[in-house]
TIVO-2410 file (N, C-alpha, C; in nm, 3 decimals):
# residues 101
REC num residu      c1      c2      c3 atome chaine
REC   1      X   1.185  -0.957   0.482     N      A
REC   1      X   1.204  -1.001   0.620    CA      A
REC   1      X   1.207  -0.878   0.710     C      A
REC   2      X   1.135  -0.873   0.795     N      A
REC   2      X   1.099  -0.735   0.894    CA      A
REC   2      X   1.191  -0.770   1.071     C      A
REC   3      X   1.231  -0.854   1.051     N      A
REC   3      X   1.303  -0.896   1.162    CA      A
REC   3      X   1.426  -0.807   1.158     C      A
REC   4      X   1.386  -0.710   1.324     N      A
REC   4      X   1.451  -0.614   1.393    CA      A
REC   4      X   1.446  -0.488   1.290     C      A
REC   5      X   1.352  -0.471   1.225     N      A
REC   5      X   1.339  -0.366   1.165    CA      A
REC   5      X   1.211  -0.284   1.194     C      A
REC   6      X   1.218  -0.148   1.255     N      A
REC   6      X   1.062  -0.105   1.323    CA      A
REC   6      X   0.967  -0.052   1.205     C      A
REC   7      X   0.855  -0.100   1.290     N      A
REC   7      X   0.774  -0.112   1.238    CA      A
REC   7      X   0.683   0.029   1.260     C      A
REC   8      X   0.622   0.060   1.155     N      A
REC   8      X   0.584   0.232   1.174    CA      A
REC   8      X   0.395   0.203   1.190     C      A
REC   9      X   0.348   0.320   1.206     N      A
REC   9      X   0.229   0.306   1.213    CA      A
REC   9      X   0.083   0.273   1.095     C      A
REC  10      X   0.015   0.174   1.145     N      A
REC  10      X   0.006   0.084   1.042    CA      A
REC  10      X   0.046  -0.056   0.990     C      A
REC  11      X   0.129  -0.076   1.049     N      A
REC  11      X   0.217  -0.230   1.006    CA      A
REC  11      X   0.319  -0.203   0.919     C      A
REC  12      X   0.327  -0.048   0.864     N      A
REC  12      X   0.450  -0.047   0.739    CA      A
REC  12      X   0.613  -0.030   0.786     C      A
REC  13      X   0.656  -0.062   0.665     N      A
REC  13      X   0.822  -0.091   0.715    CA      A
REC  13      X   0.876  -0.001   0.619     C      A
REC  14      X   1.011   0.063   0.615     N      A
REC  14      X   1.068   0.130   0.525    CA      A
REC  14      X   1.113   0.006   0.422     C      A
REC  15      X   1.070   0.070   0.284     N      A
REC  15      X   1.065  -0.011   0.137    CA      A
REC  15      X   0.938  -0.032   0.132     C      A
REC  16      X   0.861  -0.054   0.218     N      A
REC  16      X   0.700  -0.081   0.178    CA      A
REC  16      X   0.641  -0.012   0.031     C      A
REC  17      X   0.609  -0.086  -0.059     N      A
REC  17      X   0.552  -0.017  -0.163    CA      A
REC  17      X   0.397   0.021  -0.122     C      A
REC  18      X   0.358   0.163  -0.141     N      A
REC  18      X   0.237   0.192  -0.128    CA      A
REC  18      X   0.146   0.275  -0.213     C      A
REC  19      X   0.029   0.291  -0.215     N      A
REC  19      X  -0.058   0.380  -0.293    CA      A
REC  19      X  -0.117   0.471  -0.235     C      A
REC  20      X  -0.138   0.603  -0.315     N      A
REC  20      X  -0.241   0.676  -0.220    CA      A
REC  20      X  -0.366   0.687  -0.245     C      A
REC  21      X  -0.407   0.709  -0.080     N      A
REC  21      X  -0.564   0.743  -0.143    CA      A
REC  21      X  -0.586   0.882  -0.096     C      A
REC  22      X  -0.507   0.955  -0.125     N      A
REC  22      X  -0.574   1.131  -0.089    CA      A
REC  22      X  -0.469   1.187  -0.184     C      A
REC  23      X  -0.530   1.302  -0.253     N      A
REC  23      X  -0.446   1.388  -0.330    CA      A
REC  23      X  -0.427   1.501  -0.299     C      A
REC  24      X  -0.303   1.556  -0.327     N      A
REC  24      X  -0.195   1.640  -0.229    CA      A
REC  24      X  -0.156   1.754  -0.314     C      A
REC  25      X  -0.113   1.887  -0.278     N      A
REC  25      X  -0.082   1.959  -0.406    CA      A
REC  25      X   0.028   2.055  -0.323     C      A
REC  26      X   0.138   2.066  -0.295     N      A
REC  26      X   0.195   2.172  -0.232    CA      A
REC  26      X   0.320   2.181  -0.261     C      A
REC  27      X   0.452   2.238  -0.170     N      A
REC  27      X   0.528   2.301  -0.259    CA      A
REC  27      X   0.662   2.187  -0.244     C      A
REC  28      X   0.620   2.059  -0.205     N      A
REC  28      X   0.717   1.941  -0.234    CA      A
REC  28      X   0.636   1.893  -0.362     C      A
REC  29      X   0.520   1.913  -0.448     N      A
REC  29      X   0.473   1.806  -0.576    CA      A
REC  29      X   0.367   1.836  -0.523     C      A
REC  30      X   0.277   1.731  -0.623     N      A
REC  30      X   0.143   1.659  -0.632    CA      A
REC  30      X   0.145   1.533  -0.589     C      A
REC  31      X   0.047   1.525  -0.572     N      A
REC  31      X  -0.023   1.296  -0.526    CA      A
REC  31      X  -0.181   1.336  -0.582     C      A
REC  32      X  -0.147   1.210  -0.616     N      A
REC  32      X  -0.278   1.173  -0.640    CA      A
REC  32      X  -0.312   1.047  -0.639     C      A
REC  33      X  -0.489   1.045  -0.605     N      A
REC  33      X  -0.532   0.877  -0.548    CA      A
REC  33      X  -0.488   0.798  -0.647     C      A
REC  34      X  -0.421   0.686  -0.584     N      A
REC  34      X  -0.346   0.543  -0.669    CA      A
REC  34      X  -0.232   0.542  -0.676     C      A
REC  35      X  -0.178   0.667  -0.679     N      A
REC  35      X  -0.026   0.674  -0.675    CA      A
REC  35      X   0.054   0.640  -0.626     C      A
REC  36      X   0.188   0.574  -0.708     N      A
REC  36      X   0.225   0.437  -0.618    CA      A
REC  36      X   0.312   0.515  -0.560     C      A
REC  37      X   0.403   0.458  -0.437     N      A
REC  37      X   0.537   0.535  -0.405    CA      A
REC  37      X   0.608   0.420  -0.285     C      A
REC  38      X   0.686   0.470  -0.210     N      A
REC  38      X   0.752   0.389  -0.108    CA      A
REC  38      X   0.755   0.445   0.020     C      A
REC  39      X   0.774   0.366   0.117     N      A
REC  39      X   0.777   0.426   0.232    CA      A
REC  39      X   0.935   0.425   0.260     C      A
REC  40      X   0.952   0.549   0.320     N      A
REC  40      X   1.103   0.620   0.329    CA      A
REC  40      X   1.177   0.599   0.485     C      A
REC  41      X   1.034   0.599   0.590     N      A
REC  41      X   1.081   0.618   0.699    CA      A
REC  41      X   0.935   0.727   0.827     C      A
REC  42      X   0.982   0.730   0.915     N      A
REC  42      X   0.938   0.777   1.027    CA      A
REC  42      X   0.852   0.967   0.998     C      A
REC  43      X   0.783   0.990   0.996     N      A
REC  43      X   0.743   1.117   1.016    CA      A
REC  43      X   0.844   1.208   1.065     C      A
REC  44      X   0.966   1.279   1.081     N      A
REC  44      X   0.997   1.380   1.205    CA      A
REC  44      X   0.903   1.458   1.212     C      A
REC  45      X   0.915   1.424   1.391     N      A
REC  45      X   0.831   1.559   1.442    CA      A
REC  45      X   0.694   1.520   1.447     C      A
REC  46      X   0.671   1.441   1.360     N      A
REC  46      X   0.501   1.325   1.418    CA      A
REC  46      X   0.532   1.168   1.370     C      A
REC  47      X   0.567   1.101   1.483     N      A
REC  47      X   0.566   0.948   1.492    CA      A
REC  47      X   0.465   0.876   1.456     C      A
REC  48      X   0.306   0.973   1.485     N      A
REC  48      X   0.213   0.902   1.388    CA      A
REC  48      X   0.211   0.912   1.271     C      A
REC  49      X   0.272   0.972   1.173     N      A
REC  49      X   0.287   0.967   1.048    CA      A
REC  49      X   0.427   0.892   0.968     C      A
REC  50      X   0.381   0.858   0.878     N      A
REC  50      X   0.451   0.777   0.764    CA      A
REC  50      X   0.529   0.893   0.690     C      A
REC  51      X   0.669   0.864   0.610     N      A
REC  51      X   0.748   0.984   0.548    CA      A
REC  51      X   0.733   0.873   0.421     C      A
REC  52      X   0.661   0.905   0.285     N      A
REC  52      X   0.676   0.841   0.194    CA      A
REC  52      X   0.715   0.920   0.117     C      A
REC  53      X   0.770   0.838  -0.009     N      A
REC  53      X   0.821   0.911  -0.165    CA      A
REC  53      X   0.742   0.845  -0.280     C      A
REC  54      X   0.682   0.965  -0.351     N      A
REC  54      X   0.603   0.886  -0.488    CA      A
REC  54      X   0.689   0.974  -0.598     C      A
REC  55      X   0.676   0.915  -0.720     N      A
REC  55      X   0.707   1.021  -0.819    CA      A
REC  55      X   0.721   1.157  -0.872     C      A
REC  56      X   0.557   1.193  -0.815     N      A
REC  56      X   0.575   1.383  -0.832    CA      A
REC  56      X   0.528   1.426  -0.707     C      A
REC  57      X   0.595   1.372  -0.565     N      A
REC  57      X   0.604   1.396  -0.428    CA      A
REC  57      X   0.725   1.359  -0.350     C      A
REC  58      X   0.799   1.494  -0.373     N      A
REC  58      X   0.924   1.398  -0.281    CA      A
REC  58      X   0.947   1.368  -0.161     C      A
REC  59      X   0.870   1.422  -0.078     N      A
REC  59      X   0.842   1.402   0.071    CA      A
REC  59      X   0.682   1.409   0.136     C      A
REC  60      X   0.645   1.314   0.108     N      A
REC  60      X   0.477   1.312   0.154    CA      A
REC  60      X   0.475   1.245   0.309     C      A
REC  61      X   0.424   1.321   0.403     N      A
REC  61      X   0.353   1.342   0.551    CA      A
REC  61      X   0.266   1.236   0.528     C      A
REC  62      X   0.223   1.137   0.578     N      A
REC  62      X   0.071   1.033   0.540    CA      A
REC  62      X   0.056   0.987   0.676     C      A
REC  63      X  -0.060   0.982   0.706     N      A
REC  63      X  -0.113   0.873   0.783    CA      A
REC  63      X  -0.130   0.746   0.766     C      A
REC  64      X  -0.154   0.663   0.824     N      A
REC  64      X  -0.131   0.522   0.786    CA      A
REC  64      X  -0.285   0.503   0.739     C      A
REC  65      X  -0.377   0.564   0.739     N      A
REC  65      X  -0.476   0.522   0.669    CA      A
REC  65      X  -0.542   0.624   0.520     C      A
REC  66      X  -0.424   0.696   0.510     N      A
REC  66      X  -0.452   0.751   0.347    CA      A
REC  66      X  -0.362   0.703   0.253     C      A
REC  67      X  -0.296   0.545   0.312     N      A
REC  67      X  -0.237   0.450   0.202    CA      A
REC  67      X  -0.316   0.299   0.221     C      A
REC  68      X  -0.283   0.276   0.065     N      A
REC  68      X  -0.282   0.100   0.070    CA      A
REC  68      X  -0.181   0.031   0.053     C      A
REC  69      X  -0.131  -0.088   0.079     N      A
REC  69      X  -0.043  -0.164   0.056    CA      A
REC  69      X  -0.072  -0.204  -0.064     C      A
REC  70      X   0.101  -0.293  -0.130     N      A
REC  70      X   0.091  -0.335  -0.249    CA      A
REC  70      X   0.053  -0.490  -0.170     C      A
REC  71      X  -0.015  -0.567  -0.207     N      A
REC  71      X  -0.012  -0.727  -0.188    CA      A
REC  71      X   0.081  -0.778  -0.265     C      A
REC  72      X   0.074  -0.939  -0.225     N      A
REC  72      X   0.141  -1.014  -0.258    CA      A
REC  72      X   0.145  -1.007  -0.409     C      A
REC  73      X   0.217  -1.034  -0.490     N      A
REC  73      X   0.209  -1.020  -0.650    CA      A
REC  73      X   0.178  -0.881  -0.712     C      A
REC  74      X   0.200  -0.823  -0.641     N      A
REC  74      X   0.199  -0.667  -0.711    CA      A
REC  74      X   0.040  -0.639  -0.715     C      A
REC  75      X  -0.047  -0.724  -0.637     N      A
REC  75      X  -0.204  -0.654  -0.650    CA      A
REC  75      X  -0.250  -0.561  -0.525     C      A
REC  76      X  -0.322  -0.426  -0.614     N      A
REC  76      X  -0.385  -0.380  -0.506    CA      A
REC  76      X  -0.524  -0.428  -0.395     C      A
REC  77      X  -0.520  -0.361  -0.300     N      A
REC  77      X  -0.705  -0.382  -0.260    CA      A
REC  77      X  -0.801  -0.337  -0.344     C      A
REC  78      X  -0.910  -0.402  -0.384     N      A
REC  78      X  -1.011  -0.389  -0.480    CA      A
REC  78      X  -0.979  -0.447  -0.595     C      A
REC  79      X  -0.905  -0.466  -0.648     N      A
REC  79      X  -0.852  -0.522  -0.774    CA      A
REC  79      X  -0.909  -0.641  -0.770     C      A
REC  80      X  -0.970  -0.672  -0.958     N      A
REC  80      X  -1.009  -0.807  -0.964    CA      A
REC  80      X  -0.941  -0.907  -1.003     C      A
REC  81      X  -0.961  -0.997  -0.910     N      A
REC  81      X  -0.896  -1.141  -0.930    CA      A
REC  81      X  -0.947  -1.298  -0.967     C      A
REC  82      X  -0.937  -1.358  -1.079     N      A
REC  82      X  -0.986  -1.457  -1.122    CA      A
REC  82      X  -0.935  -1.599  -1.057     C      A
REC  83      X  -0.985  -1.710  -1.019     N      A
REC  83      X  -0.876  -1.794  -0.924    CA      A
REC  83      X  -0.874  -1.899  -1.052     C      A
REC  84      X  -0.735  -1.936  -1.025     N      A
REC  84      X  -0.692  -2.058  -1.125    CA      A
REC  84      X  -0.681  -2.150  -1.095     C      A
REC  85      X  -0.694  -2.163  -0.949     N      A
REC  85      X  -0.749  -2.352  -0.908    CA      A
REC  85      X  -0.867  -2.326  -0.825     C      A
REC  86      X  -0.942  -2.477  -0.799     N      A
REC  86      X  -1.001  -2.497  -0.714    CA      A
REC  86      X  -0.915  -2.477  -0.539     C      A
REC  87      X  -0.991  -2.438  -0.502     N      A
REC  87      X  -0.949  -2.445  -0.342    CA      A
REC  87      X  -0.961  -2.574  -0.255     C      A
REC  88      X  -1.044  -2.596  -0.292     N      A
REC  88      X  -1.136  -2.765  -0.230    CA      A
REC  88      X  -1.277  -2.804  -0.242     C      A
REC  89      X  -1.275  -2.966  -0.223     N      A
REC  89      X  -1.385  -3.058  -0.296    CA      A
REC  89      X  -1.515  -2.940  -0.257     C      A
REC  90      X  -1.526  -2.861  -0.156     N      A
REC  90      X  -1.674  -2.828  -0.100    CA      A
REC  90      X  -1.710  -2.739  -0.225     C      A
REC  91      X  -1.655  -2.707  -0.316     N      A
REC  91      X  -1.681  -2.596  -0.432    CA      A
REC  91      X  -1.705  -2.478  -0.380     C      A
REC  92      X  -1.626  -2.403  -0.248     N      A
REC  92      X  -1.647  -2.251  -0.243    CA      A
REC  92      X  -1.596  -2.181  -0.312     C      A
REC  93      X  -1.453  -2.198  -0.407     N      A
REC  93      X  -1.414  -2.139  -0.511    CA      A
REC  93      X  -1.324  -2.223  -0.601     C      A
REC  94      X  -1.401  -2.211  -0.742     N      A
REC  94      X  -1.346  -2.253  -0.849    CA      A
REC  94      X  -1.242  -2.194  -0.968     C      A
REC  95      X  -1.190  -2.281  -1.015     N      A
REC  95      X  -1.165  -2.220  -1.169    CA      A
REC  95      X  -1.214  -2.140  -1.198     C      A
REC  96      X  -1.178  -1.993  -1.223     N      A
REC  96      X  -1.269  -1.923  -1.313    CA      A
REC  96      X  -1.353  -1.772  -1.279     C      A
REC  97      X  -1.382  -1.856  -1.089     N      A
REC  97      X  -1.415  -1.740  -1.007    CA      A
REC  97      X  -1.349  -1.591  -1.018     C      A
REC  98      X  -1.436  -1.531  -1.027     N      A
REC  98      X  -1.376  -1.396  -0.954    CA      A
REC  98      X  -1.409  -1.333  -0.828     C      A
REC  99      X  -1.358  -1.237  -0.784     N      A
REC  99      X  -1.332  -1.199  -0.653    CA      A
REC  99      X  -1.260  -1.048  -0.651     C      A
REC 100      X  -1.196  -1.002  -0.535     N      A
REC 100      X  -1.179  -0.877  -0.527    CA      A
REC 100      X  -1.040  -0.899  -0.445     C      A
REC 101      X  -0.934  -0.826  -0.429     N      A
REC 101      X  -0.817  -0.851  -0.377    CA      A
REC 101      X  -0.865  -0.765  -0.249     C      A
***
């Protein structure tokens, strides 16, 4: 629930689980593309940036477009997805289909 909680650039909220897509090497850790982590909070000192935490990065600077969100059910973007019902009678997607998250 994001109600009265600000919202940073990008649409993300602090707890946001995210991934990266740029790899990082300096004297807070490493990142690297895919790497999951969380969003911590506000940039200081640049409001356009995101303050995230991944595993072997304890303070990563990001822009809101060198992450992805986690989706609903723990899937990333691109990830393949098989559908387990029909959607409806017109048959645009069935049982079985696959697709891309």
């Amino acid at each position: 629930d994001n109600v009265n909680r600000e919202e940073l650039p990008g649409g993300y909220y602090v707890g946001d689980i995210v991934f990266s897509k740029v790899t990082l090497a300096d004297s807070e850790g490493t990142l690297a593309i895919g790497d999951r982590g969380s969003v911590i909070g506000p940039c200081p000192g640049d409001r356009g940036k995101i303050l995230c935490r991944f595993a072997k990065h304890a303070w990563a600077s990001m822009l809101h477009d060198q992450l992805d969100p986690e989706l609903a059910g723990g899937y990333r973007i691109g990830d393949i997805v098989i559908s387990k019902v029909d959607l409806d009678d017109s048959g645009a997607v069935l049982i079985g289909d696959r697709g891309t998250a």
